[in-house]
N, C-alpha and C positions, 0 to 999 in steps of 0.2 A: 449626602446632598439631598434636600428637597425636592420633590416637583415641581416641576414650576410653572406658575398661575397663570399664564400667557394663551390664546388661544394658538392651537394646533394647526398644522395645516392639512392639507397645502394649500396655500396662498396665490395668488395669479394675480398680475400687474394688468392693469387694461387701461384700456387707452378706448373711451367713452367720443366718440367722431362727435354727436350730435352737443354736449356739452364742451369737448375741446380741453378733456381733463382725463390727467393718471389718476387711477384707484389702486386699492390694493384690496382683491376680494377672494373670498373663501365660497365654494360652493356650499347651497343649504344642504343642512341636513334633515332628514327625515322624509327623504322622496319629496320635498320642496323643489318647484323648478326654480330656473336661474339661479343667481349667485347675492351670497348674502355681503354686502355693504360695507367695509370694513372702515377702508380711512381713505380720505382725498387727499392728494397730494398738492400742497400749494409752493410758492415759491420760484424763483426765475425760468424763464422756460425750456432754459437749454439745460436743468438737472433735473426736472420732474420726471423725465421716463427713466433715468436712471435711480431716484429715491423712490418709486414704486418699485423697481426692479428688486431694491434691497430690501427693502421691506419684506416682499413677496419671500423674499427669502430666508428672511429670520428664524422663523422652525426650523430651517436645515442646517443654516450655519451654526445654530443653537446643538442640532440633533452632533452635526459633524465634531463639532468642539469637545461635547460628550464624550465621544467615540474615542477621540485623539490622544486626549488627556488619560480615559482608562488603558488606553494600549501602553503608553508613555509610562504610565503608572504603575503596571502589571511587573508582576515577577516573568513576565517571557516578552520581555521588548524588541526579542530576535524572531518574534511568530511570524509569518510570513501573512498566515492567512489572514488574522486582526490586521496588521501592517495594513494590509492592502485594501483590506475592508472603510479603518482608517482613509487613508488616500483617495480612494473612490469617492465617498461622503464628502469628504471636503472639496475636492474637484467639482464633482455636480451640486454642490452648492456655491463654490464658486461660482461657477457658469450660469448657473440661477440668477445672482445678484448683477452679474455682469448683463445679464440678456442673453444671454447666448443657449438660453434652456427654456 
C-alpha cells in the first residue's frame, strides 16, 4: 500500500461565532500560532457541524481502517492485543466523526 498524499492530522472541527461557519482546521506547524485553514464547510445548516466533524476526522478513520484491515489480515487474527488496539482506533475515530471527541 502506498502513502497516502492527504494531509495528516489532527484535524479540529470549529465553529468560527463571528462568521457563523464550520471549518475544518489543522494546527500550524513550525511554532506558528493559531490554526492553519483547511476547508469551509458549506451546505444546509442542520449538517455542517456534522460534515466538519467528519472531516476532522479523516486521518483517523483513515489511520483506524489501516489498523483493522492488517489485524484482519494477519496470521494471528486471535491477538488480543492488535484486536483491541484495532477496536480502540476505530471507536475514537468514531467518536471523532460523531462529535463526541
Amino acid at each position: 500500500m502506498s502513502d497516502p498524499k492527504f494531509t495528516s492530522g489532527p484535524w479540529h472541527a470549529h465553529f468560527d461565532d463571528r462568521a457563523d461557519e464550520w471549518t475544518a482546521r489543522l494546527p500550524r506547524v513550525k511554532g506558528a500560532a493559531g490554526q492553519v485553514f483547511m476547508c469551509e464547510i458549506a451546505g444546509p445548516d442542520d449538517s455542517r457541524e456534522a460534515n466538519a466533524h467528519l472531516i476532522a476526522a479523516a486521518p483517523e478513520l483513515y489511520e483506524a481502517c489501516r489498523i483493522a484491515l492488517e489485524y484482519w489480515h494477519s496470521d494471528h487474527p486471535n491477538d488480543t492485543v492488535a484486536g483491541e488496539e484495532a477496536r480502540a482506533k476505530i471507536e475514537a475515530a468514531l467518536a471523532k466523526a460523531e462529535g463526541r471527541k
